[in-house]
N, C-alpha and C positions, 0 to 999 in steps of 0.2 A: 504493500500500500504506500510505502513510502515514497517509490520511486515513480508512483501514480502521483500520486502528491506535487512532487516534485515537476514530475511535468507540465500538468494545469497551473503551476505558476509559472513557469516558462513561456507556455500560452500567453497567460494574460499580461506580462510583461513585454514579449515581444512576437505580437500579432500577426506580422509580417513571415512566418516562422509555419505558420496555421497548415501546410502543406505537410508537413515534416515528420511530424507523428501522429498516431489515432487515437482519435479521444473514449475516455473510460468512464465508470464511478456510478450506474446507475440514475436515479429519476424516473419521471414516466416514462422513458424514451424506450419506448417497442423495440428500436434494434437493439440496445443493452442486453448482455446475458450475462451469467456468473463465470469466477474465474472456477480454475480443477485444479485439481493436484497432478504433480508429475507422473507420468510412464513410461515406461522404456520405449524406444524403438520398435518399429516391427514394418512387416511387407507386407504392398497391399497389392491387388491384380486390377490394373486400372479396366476399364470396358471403355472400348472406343465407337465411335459414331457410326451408325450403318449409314446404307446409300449415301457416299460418297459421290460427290461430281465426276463427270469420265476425265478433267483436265486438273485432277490434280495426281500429282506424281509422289510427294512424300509428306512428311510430318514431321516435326521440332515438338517435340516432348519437353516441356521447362518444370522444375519441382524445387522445394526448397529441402535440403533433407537435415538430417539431425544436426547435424552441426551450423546451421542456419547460413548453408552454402547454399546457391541458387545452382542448380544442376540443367545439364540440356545435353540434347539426347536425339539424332537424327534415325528416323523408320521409312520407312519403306510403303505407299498407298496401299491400304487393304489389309494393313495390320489390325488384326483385331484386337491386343489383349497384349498388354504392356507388364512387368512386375518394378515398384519401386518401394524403397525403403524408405520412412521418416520417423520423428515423435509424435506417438497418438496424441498428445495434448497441445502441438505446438498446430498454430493456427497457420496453415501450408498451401500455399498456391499452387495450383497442378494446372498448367495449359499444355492444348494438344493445338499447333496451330497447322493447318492445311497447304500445303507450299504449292507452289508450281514453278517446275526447275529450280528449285532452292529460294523464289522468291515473297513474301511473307506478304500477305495484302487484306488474308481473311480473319474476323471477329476468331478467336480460338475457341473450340470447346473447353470444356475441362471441370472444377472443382473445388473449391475453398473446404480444406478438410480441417477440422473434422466435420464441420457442417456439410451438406449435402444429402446425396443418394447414393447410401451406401449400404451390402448387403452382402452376410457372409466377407467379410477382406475383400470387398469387389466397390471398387468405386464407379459409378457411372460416369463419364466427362459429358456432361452437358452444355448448350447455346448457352442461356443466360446466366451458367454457376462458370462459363469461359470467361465473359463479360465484366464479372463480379471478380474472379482470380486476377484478373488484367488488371483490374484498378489495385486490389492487393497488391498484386509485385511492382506497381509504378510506384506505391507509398513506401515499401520495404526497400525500392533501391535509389531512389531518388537522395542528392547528398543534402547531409544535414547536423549539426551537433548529436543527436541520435543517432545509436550504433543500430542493428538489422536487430538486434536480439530486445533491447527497448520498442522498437517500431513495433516487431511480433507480439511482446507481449499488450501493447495497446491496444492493438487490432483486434487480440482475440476478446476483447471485451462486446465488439461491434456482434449482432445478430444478421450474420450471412444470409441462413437460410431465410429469413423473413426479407433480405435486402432480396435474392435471387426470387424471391416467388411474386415480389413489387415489383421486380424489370420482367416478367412476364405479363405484366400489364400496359406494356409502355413501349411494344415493338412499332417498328423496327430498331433496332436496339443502335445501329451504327449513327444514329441523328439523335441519340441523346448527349444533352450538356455533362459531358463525362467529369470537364473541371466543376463542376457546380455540386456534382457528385462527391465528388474528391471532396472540395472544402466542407461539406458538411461532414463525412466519414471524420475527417479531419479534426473539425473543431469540435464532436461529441454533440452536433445537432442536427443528425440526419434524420428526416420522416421522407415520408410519403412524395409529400411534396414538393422534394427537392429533386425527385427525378421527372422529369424535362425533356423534350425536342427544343433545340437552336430551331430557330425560326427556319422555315421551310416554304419552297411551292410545289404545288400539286401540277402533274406532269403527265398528260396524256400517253400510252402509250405508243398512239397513232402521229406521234411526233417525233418519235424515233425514228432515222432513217432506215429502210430498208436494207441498207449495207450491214446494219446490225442485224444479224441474226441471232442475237441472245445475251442474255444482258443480267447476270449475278454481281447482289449489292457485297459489301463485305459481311452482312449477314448470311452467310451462304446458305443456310436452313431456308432461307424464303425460297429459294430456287430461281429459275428463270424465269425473273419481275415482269419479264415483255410480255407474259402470261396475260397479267392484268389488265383492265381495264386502263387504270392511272396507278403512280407511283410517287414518291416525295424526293425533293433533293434537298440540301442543303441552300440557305440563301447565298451562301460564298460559291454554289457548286459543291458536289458531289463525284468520289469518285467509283467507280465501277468495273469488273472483267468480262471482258468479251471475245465476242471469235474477233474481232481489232486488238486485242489486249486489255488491258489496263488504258480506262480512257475516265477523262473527266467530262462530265453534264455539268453545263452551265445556263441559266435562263438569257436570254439575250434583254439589257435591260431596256432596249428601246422598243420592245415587241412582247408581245404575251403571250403569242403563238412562236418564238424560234427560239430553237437552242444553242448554244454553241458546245461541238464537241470535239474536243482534244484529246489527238493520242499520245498516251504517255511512255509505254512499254510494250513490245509486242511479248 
């Protein structure tokens, strides 16, 4: 407690700081949970995502394991079923992110353990518990007077599994205000509320050129958006993977009907 203590004056002394660790200690705050006692180490069988896109080629496996080293770990597409070591009590980021030729672009699956979907030593890597891991390891390695093993124990005061079952109400998950996320995680005032879409426009699909023929956001789980009727971008633009590559949508600001699109990567 002490070194909880310790931090929220830190905090409130220098606010400018509020990115750096995760706040603790209770309240009515619905994501707060209890701290646990120690356990040893032990290995768990991750479960990976079925139906996989036909364009991706491998996987980056990231984990924090016991020693609150940050681990990574290249596989192979079509890998089912992963085995990794960590501390059952230590609050652990697990991302599985989807590459193509080595290139990193999609939302990761994955897991915040010990919270999640877990069953028998099998963890499931899930869309939204991916989303949720991501902003975990941005807070755990981000520099700061805080070492990785203070961040970790901050963090696990936050309630993951009520954070991940809140971003399944708020898809598509790549257009939410992730820093707004972050600072509340952050400053120990995260609700509901705080998760957000950046302002966006709504985007016919019949606007997309025909050169496009298929069009995945970095939400991959949504699939091929051209599906749809309409879709959302970002008001800065949004970027996207297609049989073009990796291409940026953009609204043309002098028209309501044209878009501007840029390739970025084939």
């Amino acid at each position: 407690m002490r070194k909880l203590i310790h931090f929220f004056i830190f905090i409130t002394l220098f606010p400018s700081f509020v990115f750096y660790g995760c706040g603790g200690g209770g309240g009515n705050n619905a994501f707060m949970v209890q701290d646990t006692f120690y356990q040893a180490p032990a290995e768990f069988e991750l479960v990976f995502p079925d139906n996989v896109p036909f364009f991706i080629t491998d996987y980056k496996l990231v984990w924090l394991d016991e020693n609150y080293c940050l681990q990574q770990k290249n596989l192979p597409a079509g890998t089912k079923t992963e085995n990794v070591r960590f501390s059952l009590n230590k609050t652990t980021p697990i991302l599985l992110y989807p590459l193509i030729n080595g290139t990193q672009f999609f939302i990761p699956s994955g897991a915040v353990y010990p919270f999640g979907n877990i069953e028998n030593e099998k963890i499931h890597l899930l869309q939204e518990a991916g989303y949720a891991a991501e902003i975990l390891q941005s807070i755990l390695s981000v520099v700061s007077p805080h070492n990785i093993e203070e961040k970790e124990y901050f963090c696990s005061y936050f309630n993951w599994d009520h954070f991940v079952e809140s971003l399944g109400k708020h898809k598509p998950l790549y257009l939410l205000d992730k820093e707004k996320i972050i600072t509340g995680i952050c400053s120990g005032t995260m609700k509901a509320a705080n998760i957000k879409k950046v302002k966006t426009f709504s985007i016919s699909s019949s606007q997309v050129p025909t050169s496009i023929e298929w069009l995945y956001s970095p939400e991959i789980t949504e699939g091929n958006i051209l599906a749809k009727d309409k879709f959302e971008i970002s008001q800065n633009g949004s970027m996207f993977y297609s049989n073009l590559g990796i291409i940026k949508i953009e609204k043309q600001s002098s028209s309501s009907n044209s878009l501007v699109i840029t390739e970025l990567a084939r």
